[in-house]
Every structure is written in structure tokens, then in C-alpha cells.
C-alpha positions as CSV (number, residue, x, y, z in Angstrom):
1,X,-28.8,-12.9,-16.6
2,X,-28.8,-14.9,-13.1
3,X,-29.2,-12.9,-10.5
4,X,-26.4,-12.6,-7.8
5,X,-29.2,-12.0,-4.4
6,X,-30.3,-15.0,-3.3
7,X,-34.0,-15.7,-2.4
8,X,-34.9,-17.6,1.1
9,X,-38.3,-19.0,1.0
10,X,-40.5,-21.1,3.7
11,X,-41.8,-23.6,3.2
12,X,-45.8,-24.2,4.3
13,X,-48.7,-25.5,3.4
14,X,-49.1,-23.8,-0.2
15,X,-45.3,-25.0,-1.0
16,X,-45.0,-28.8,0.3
17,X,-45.0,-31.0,-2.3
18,X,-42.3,-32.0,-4.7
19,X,-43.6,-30.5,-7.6
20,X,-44.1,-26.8,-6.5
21,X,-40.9,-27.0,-4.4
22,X,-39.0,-28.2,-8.2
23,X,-41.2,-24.9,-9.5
24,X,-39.7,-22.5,-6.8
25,X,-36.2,-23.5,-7.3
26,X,-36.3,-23.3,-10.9
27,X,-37.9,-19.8,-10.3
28,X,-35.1,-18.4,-8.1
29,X,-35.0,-20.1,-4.7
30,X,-31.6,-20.9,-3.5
31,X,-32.3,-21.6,0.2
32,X,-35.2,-22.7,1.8
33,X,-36.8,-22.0,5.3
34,X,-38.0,-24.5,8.1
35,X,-40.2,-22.0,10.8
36,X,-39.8,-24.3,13.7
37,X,-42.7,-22.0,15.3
38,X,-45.1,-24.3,13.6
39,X,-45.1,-28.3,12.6
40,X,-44.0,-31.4,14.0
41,X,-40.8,-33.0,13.6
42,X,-42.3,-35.5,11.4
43,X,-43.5,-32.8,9.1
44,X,-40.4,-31.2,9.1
45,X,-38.4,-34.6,8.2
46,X,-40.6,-34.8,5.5
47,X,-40.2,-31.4,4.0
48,X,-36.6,-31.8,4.4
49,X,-37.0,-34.7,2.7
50,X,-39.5,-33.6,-0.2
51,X,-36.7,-30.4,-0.5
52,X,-33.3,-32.6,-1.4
53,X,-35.7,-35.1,-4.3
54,X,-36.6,-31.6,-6.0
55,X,-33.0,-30.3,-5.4
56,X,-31.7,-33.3,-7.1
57,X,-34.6,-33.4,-9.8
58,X,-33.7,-29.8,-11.0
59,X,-29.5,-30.1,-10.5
60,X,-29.2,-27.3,-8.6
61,X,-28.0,-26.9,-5.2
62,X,-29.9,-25.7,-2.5
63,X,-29.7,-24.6,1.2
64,X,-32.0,-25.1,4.5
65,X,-32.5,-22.9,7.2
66,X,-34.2,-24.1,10.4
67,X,-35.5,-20.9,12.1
68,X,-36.2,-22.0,16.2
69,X,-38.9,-19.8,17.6
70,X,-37.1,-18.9,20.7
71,X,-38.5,-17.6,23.6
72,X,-41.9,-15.7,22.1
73,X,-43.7,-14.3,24.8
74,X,-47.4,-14.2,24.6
75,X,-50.8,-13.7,26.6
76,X,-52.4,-16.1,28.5
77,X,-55.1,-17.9,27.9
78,X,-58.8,-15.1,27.9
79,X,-62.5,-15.9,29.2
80,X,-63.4,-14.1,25.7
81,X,-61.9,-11.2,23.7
82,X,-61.0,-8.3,25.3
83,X,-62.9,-4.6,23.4
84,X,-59.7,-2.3,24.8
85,X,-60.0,1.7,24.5
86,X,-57.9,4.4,25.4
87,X,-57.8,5.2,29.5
88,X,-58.3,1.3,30.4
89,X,-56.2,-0.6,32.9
90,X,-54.4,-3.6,32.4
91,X,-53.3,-5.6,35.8
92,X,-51.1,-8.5,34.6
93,X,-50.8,-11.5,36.8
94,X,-47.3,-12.8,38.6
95,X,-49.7,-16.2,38.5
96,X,-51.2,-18.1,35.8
97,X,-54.6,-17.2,35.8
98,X,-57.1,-17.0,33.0
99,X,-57.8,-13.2,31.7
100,X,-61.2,-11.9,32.4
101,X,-63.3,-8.3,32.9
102,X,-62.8,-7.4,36.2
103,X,-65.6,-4.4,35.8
104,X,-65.9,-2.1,33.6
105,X,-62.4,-0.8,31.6
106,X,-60.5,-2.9,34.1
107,X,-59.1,-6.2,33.2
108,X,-57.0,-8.7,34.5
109,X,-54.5,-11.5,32.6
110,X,-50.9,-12.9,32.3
111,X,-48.0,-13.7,30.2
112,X,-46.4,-16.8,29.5
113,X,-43.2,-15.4,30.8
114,X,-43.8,-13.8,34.3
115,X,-40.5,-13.1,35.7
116,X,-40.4,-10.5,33.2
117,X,-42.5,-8.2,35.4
118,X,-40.4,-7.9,37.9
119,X,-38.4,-6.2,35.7
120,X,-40.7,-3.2,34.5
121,X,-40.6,0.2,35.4
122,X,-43.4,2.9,35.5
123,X,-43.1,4.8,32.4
124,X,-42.3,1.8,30.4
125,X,-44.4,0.0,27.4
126,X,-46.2,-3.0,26.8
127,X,-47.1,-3.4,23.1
128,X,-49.8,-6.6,22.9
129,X,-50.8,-8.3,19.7
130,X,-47.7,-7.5,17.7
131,X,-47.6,-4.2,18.5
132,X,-51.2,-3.3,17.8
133,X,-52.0,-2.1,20.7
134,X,-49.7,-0.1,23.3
135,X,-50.4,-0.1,26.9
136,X,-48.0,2.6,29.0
137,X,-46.4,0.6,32.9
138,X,-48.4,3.5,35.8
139,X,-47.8,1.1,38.4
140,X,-44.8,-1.4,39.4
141,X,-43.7,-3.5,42.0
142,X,-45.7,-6.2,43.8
143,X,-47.8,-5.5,41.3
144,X,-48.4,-4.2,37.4
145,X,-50.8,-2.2,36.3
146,X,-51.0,-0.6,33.0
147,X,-52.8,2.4,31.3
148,X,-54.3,1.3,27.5
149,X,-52.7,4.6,24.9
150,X,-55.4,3.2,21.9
151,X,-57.9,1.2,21.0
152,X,-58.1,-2.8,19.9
153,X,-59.1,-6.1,20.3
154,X,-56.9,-8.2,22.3
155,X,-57.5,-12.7,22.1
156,X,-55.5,-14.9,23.8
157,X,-52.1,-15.9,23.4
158,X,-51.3,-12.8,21.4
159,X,-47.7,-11.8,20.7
160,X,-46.2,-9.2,23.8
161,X,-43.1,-6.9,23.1
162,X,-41.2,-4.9,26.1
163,X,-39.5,-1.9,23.9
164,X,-38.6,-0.2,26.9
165,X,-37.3,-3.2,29.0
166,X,-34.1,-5.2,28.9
167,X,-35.3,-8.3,30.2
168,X,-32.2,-10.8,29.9
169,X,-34.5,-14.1,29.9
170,X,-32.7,-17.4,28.1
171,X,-33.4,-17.2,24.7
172,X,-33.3,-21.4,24.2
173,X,-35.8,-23.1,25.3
174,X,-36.5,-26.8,25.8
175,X,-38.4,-26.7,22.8
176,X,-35.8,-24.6,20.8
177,X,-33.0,-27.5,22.5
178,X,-35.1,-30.4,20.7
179,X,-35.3,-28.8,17.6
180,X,-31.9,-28.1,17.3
181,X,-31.3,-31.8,18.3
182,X,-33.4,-32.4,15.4
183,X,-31.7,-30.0,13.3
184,X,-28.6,-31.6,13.7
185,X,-29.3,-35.1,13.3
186,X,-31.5,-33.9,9.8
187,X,-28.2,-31.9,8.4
188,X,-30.0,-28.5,8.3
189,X,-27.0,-26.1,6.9
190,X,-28.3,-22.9,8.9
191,X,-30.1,-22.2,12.2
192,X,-32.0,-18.7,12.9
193,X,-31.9,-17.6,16.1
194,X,-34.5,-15.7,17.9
195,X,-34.4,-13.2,20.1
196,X,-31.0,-12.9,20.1
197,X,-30.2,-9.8,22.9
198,X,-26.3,-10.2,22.5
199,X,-23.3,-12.5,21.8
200,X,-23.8,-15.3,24.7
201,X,-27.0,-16.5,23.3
202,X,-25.3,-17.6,19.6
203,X,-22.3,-18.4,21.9
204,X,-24.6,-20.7,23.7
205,X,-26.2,-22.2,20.3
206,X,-22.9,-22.7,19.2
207,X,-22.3,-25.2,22.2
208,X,-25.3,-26.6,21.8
209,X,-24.0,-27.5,17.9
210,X,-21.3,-28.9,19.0
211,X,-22.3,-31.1,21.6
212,X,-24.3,-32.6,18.9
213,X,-21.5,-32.7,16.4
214,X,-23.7,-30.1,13.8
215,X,-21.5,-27.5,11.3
216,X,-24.7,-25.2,10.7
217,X,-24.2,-21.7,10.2
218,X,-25.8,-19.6,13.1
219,X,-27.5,-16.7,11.7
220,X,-28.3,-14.5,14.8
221,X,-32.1,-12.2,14.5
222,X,-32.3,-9.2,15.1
223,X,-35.7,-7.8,16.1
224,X,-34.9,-6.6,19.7
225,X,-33.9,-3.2,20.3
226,X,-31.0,-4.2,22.5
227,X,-29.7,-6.4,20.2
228,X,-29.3,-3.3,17.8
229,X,-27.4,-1.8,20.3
230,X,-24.7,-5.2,20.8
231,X,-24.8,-5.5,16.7
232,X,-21.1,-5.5,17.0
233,X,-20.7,-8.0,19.3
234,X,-23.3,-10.2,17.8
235,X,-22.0,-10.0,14.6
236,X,-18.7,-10.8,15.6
237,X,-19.9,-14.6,17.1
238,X,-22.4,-15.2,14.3
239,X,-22.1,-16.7,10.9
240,X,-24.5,-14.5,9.4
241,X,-27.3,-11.6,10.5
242,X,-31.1,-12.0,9.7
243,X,-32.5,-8.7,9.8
244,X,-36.1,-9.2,11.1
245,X,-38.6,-6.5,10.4
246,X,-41.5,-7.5,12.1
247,X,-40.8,-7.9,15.7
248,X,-38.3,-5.5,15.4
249,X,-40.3,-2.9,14.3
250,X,-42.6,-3.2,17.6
251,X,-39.1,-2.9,19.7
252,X,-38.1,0.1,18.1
253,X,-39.8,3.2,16.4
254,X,-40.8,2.1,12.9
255,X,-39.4,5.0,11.4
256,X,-35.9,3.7,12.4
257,X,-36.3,0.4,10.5
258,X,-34.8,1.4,7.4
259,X,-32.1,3.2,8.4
260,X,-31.2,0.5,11.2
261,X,-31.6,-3.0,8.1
262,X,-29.5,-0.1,6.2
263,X,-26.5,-0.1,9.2
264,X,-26.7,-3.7,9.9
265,X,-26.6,-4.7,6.7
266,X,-23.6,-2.4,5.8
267,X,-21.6,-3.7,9.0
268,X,-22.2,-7.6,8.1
269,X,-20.8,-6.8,4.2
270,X,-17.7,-5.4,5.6
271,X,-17.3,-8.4,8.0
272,X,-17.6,-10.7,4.9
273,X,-21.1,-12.4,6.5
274,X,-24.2,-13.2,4.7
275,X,-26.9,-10.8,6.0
276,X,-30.9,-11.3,5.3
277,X,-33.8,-8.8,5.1
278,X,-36.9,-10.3,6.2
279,X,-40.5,-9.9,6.6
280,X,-43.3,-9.1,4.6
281,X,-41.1,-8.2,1.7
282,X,-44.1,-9.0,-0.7
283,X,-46.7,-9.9,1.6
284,X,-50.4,-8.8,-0.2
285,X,-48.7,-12.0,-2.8
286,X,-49.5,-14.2,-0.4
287,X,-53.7,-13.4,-1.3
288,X,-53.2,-11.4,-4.5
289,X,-51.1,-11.9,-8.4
290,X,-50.1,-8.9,-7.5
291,X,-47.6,-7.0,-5.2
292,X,-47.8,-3.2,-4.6
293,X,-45.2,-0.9,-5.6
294,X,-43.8,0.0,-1.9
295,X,-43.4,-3.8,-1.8
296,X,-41.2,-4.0,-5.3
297,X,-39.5,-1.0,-4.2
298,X,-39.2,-2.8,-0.4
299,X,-37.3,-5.2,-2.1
300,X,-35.2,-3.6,-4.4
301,X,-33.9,-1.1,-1.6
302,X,-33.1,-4.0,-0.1
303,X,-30.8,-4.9,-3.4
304,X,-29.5,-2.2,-2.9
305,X,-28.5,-2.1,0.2
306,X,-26.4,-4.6,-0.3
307,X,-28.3,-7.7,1.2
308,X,-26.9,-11.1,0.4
309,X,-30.8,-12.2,0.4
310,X,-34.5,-11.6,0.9
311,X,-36.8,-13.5,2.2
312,X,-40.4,-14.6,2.0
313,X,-42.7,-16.1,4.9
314,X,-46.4,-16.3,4.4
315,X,-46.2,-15.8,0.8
316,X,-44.5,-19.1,-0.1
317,X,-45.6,-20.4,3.0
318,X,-49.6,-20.3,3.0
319,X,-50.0,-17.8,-0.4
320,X,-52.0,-18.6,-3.4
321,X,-49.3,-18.9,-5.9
322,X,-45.7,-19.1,-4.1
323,X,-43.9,-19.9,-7.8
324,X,-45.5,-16.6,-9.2
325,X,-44.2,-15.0,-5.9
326,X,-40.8,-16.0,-6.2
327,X,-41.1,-15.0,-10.2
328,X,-41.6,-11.6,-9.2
329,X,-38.9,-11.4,-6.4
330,X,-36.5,-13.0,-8.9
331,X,-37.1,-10.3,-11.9
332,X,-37.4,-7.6,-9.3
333,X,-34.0,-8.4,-8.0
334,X,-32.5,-8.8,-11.6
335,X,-34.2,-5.2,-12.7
336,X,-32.3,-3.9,-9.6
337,X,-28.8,-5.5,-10.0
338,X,-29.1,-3.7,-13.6
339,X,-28.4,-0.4,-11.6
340,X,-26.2,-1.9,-9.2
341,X,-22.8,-0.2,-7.7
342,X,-20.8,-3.0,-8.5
343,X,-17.4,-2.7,-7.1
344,X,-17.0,-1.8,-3.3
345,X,-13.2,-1.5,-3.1
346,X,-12.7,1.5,-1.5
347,X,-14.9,0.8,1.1
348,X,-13.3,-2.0,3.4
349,X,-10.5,-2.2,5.8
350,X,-8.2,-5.3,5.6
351,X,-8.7,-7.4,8.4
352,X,-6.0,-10.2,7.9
353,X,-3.9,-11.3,5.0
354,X,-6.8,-13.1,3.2
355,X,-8.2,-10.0,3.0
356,X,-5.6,-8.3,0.7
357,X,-5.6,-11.5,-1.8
358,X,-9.4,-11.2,-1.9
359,X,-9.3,-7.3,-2.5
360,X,-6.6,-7.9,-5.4
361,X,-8.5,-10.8,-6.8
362,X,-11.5,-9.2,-7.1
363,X,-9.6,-5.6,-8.4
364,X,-8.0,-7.7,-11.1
365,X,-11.4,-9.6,-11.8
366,X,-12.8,-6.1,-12.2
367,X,-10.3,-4.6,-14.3
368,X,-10.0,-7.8,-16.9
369,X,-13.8,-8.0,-16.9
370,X,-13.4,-11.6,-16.7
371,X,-16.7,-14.4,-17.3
372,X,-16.1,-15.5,-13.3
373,X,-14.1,-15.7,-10.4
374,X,-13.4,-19.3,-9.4
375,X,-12.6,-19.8,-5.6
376,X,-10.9,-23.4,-4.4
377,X,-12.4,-23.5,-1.0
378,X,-12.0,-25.4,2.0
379,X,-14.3,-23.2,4.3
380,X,-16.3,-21.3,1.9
381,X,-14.5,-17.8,3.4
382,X,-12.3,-17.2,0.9
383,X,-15.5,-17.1,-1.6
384,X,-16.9,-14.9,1.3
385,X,-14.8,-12.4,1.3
386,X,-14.6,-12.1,-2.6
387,X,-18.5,-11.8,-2.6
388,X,-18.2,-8.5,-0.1
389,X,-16.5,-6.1,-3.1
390,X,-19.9,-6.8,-5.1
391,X,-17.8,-6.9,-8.5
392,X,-20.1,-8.0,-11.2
393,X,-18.6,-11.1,-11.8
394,X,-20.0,-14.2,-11.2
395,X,-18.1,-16.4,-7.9
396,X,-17.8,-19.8,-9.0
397,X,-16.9,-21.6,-5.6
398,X,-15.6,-25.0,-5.3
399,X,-15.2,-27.2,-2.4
400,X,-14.1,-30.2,-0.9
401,X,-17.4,-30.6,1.2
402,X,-20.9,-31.1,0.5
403,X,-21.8,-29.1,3.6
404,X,-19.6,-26.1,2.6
405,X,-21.2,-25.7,-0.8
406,X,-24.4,-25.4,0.7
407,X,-23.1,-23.1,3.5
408,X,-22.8,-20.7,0.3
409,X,-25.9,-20.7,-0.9
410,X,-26.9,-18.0,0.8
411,X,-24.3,-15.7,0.1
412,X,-24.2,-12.7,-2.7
413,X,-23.3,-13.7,-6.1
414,X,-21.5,-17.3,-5.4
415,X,-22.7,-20.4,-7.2
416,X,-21.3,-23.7,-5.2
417,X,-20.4,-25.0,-8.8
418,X,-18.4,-28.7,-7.9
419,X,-17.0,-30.4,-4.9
420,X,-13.3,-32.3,-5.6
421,X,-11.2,-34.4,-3.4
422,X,-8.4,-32.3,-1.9
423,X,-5.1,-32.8,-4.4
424,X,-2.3,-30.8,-5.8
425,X,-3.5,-27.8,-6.7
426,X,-1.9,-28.1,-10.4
427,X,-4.5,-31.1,-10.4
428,X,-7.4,-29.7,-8.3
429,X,-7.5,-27.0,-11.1
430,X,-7.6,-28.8,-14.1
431,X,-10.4,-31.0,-12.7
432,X,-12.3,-28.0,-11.8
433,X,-11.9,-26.4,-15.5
434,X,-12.4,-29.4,-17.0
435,X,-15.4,-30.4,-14.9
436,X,-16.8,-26.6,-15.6
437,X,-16.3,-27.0,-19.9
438,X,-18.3,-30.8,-19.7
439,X,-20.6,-28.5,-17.3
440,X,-21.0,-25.4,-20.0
441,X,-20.0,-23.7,-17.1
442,X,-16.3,-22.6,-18.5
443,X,-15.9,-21.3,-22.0
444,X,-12.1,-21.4,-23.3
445,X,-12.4,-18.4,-25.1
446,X,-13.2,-16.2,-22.1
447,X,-11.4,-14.8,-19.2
448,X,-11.2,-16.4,-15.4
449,X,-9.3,-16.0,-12.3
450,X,-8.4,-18.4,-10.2
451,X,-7.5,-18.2,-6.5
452,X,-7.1,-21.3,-3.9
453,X,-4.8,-21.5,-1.2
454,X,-1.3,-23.6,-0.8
455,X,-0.8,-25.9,0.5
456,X,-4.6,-27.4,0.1
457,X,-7.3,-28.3,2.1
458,X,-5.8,-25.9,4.9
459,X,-8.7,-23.3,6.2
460,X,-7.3,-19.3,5.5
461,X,-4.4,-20.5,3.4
462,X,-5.9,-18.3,0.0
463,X,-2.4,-16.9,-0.8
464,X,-2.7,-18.3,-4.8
465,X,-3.9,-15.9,-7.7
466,X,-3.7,-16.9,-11.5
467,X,-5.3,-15.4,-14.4
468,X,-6.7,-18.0,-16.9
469,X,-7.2,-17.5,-20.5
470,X,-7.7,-20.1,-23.2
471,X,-3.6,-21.2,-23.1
472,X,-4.0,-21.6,-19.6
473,X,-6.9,-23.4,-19.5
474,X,-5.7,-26.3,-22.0
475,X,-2.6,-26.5,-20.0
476,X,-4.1,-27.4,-16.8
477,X,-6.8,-29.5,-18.5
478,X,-4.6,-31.4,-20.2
479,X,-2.8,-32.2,-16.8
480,X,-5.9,-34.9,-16.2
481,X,-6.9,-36.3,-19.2
């Protein structure tokens, strides 16, 4: 049994060549991940490069996201570690200065980003080194001064997180505006935001794609705790949602994660738009055969939930065996969809007329317990929103766009089967069947549903539904041979 959650994995060190990228797709990958936080463009271009000859050694079509690294704020640069316990101070800098021991439990530093202090409050948090350790605002204003709650060791250039503070800094930077250059000019089919704090940053991607004539799909992160407050408006401008855990667990109590990646991903399903859960998923893979059980069950939740994919970072990226990683993700997720609550109809409000033909497509799919839904696509969201009632019927989608059918690679349970020239529909489906039987793809003996829009080629036309059994398949066959 295929599974119908897609697997994003990046790509790294352990996971560059050819050959283990081949290994990965065959293993489950359907999309893979370029973190623009690290590597050149050149080694990016090559990747990219090394990821299409594998996609078109194996036959199977595959996705890229390029994930920009946004405006990650950071320590300066440190005279030598800093030994923190509970009752020292912390003065931070408005200047770049290096950090050093002023005297004893007092020291002195900066962050990459210093217009943020302005903004701080006494009574507010610093979290430094990704949350490890927590340092409580007890002075603000010309100055900041900050009381250390724990102990920890503290290097230069360490992660910062404001959980208290809206801070409303621009979330693209120059580097993050080359990249995306680069993204566009390389044909990368999804861009990761991050840092998103509400809808004007994807708005502003989105300009930025367009001045450089790109069609990626936005996918907006979320791993601010203001951005989990403006989900809805966020949601509403992206393509897709990335839920990310690791950040986002510094921003907000980590006891909320679960039942905040439960709400988000429930709100992207019912707006029809890919959502992925992210971070350290199976994370002791990337040194060990073996994952724990809190990571298997990590993932399955997630399956449950109703993500459209998961995705892994250091353990494809720098982990000892990223094939035998994906392996396990790939029979975890299968395992899980086993137990799956296929069929979300009741769930759903209709947002425009699509949405009624999608809901009585997949209803009728359901009921017939046909071999697959076949979607004629000119946008990929008619597919979209047949994917959202989670019916356990595969979604074969066909397009008339290369771009599109990777656009829906990431998406629950649709297989971007064929691309065809735009036609008349008699025509357009009988190439599609017949291309599926030469494929092995369509069986005459089995049960399918079509549904395309009329006339085609038109973006939100879906208003077509046909049922196809074996007398229906030869008739439209025969139309083209």
C-alpha cells in the first residue's frame, strides 16, 4: 500500500549524491528541502541539479522546497564562553561590541538585531541558545539589563527568542532577497518562510515572486507566538502552513505545542492547503538505527492529525543512514494510515461552488469504493480540495503544467500522475485513461471517477463529474486510438 502522507526531506551532507538521493525517493520522499541557512548558491544549484537526474532515474516526480532563513537573531560575537547561573546579570549592548565578563556574575554582549531592545519591557524574557537558557528583562530603557532564571553555557552567535515581545522587524532580508532571486531563476516549486508574524510578510514574498516572474508556492512558518495568534490571516495569503516545532516551542510554552500543530493543522485542512509538521520528528536517527518510541508515536500523531506531510532536517541532512530514516517514516506512516478516519465530510463548510462538486466527488468516490479519483487540473485546487475529505482513495491528478504537478507533491494522498495538452475534454480523458492502462496505472475492470472542469484549461471551472467503469473506459479510449 503507498502511503497517502508525504515525506519532506533536506538535503545535507549525508544525502548529496545521486545515488542516495535515487535511495530516498524510492524509500518514500516526495519533496525535498533546500535550508538556505546553510550552503552557497553553487552548492545549492548542484543539489538541485543532482535532485531532478535521480527524479528522472527513478520515474517518479518530485518536489523542492527552498526554506530562506529569515531574519534569525543571534548573539554577538564572545571573548570566550560565558559559565551563566541563576541570579547573574546580562547588560546587552544598543552597539556592536564583543561580549566579555565585566566582574564577577556580570556580563556584557549584543545581538545581531539591536533595534529590538528598544522594544522590551521589564518583566519580559530573553531565551538565549534556543531556549536553553532564560534570562527575565529587570531593567529597560536607555539601557537592558537582564536577570539569568537557570544555569548554562552560552558561545557566540547563539540562537535569541523574545516570547514576550512583538518586535515587528522585516522578516526578508538581503540575504533572504538573493536567495529568492536564486530560487526563482532555479525553478524551486515551494519557498518556506521564516519568521512569518502575520499576513504582510508572505504578502511581501509574494511581490518579491512576482517581480521575478516565479509560481512557487509560499508556505508561511510558524514558530512565533504572534504568528499563532494571526494563523487566520496568515493562512488566508499563504499556499500552505509549515508548522515549526523548534523555534516555536521557545516562543510559546512547550506544553502548548501539541495542541497548537493540532489547531493549525485542522484550520489549513479545512481551507484545502497543504500543512507540514516539522522538527525533530525522528531526530536520535540522525546518530542511531534506531528511533525511540515517543518519536514513532511523534510521527504518527502527526498522521493523524491530519498533516499533508512530515518532515526531516538533520536526519537526512547530516544522519548516519538518511534512506533507513526515511524507511522508517515511510512504514510508520503506512502503519498509521491503517487506523486512519478516512472520510471527513461532515466536517467542512462550503466555501464556493468548487467546493460542493469536490464534497460530492469524493462522497460518491466513497460510497462506490472506487480504485481512484482522477482530477483534470489546471491549478492543482480542484485535486486540493478533493484531498481535504481524506477518503481512502487514491487522487490521481493530471495537469497541463509541469510546475503544477509538482505544486502537488506535497499534498495528502495526490499522485501528479501525467501532464496533457489542454483539448476537449471527451479527448483530454481518453488520453488520460489510456495513458494510465500503458502506465498500469488504470485497470478496466475497476471503478474511477472522473472530474475536470468545462470549458478546459480555465482555473475554478470543476463543474464535471462522471463515473467510469470498464464500458466507459473503452468508450473514451477508443475516442484516440
Amino acid at each position: 500500500m503507498d502511503k497517502k502522507t508525504k515525506i519532506l526531506a533536506t538535503v545535507g551532507p549525508a544525502s548529496d549524491s545521486v545515488e542516495i538521493l535515487e535511495g530516498l525517493i524510492k524509500a518514500g520522499v516526495n519533496v525535498f528541502r533546500l535550508n538556505f541557512s546553510h550552503g552557497s548558491h553553487e552548492y545549492h544549484a548542484s543539489t538541485l541539479a543532482k535532485i531532478r537526474e535521480a527524479e528522472a532515474k527513478v520515474g517518479k516526480k518530485v518536489g523542492v522546497l527552498q526554506d530562506i532563513c529569515g531574519p534569525k537573531i543571534r548573539v554577538g560575537k564572545l571573548e570566550e564562553d560565558f559559565m551563566l547561573v541563576a541570579g547573574d546579570k546580562l547588560h546587552f549592548s544598543k552597539e556592536e561590541i564583543v561580549g566579555k565578563k565585566v566582574k564577577e556574575g556580570e556580563y556584557e554582549l549584543c545581538i545581531n538585531q539591536p533595534q529590538i531592545l528598544a522594544m522590551l519591557k521589564e518583566g519580559e524574557y530573553i531565551y538565549l541558545y534556543d531556549g536553553n537558557i532564560r534570562a527575565r528583562v529587570i531593567e529597560a530603557g536607555k539601557k537592558i539589563v537582564t536577570e539569568v532564571e537557570n544555569s548554562g553555557k552560552l558561545s557566540s552567535n547563539k540562537g535569541v527568542n523574545f516570547p514576550n515581545t512583538v518586535i515587528n522587524i522585516e522578516v526578508i532580508t538581503p540575504k533572504d532577497e538573493a536567495d529568492l532571486l536564486w530560487g526563482a531563476q532555479n525553478g524551486v516549486d515551494f519557498v518556506a518562510v521564516s519568521f512569518v508574524q502575520n499576513a504582510n510578510d508572505i504578502l511581501h514574498v509574494r511581490n518579491i515572486l512576482k517581480e521575478h516572474k516565479s509560481r512557487a508556492h509560499i508556505f508561511a512558518k510558524i514558530e512565533k507566538f504572534d504568528a499563532v495568534e494571526k494563523i487566520d490571516e496568515i493562512l488566508e495569503v499563504s499556499d500552505g502552513i509549515m508548522v515549526a516545532r523548534g523555534d516555536l516551542g521557545i516562543e510559546v510554552p512547550y506544553y502548548k505545542v501539541p495542541s497548537i500543530q493540532k489547531k493549525i493543522i485542522a484550520k489549513a485542512n479545512a481551507a484545502s492547503k497543504p500543512v507540514i509538521t516539522a522538527t525533530q520528528m525522528l531526530l536520535s536517527m540522525a546518530e542511531k538505527e534506531m528511533a525511540t518510541r515517543a518519536e514513532i508515536s511523534d510521527v504518527a500523531n502527526a498522521v493523524l492529525d491530519g498533516t499533508d506531510a512530515v518532515m526531516l532536517s538533520e536526519e537526512s541532512a547530516i544522519g548516519v543512514n538518511p534512506i533507513h530514516v526515511v524507511e522508517v517514516m515511510a512504514a510508520t506512516i503506512r502503519e498509521t494510515e491503517s487506523i486512519y478516519p478516512y472520510g471527513k465530510f461532515e466536517v467542512y463548510p462550503f466555501l464556493d461552488e468548487t467546493d460542493i462538486i469536490s464534497s460530492s466527488t469524493a462522497r460518491l468516490a466513497d460510497r462506490l469504493g472506487v480504485e481512484a479519483m482522477i482530477s483534470l487540473t489546471s491549478s492543482g485546487k480542484s485535486a486540493k480540495k478533493l484531498a481535504r475529505y481524506r477518503i481512502r482513495a487514491d487522487i490521481y491528478a493530471v495537469t497541463h503544467d509541469e510546475r503544477i504537478a509538482r505544486s502537488l507533491t506535497i499534498a495528502w494522498g495526490i499522485k501528479p500522475i501525467m501532464n496533457i495538452d489542454t483539448s476537449n475534454l471527451n479527448v483530454m480523458i481518453g488520453q488520460t485513461l489510456q495513458r494510465g492502462i500503458e502506465k498500469g496505472l488504470i485497470d478496466k475492470e475497476k471503478t474511477y471517477i472522473v472530474t475536470a472542469g468545462h470549458p478546459s484549461g480555465v482555473e475554478g471551472s470543476t463543474n464535471f463529474i462522471r463515473i467510469l467503469k470498464k464500458d466507459q473506459i473503452e468508450y473514451y479510449t477508443d475516442m484516440v486510438l
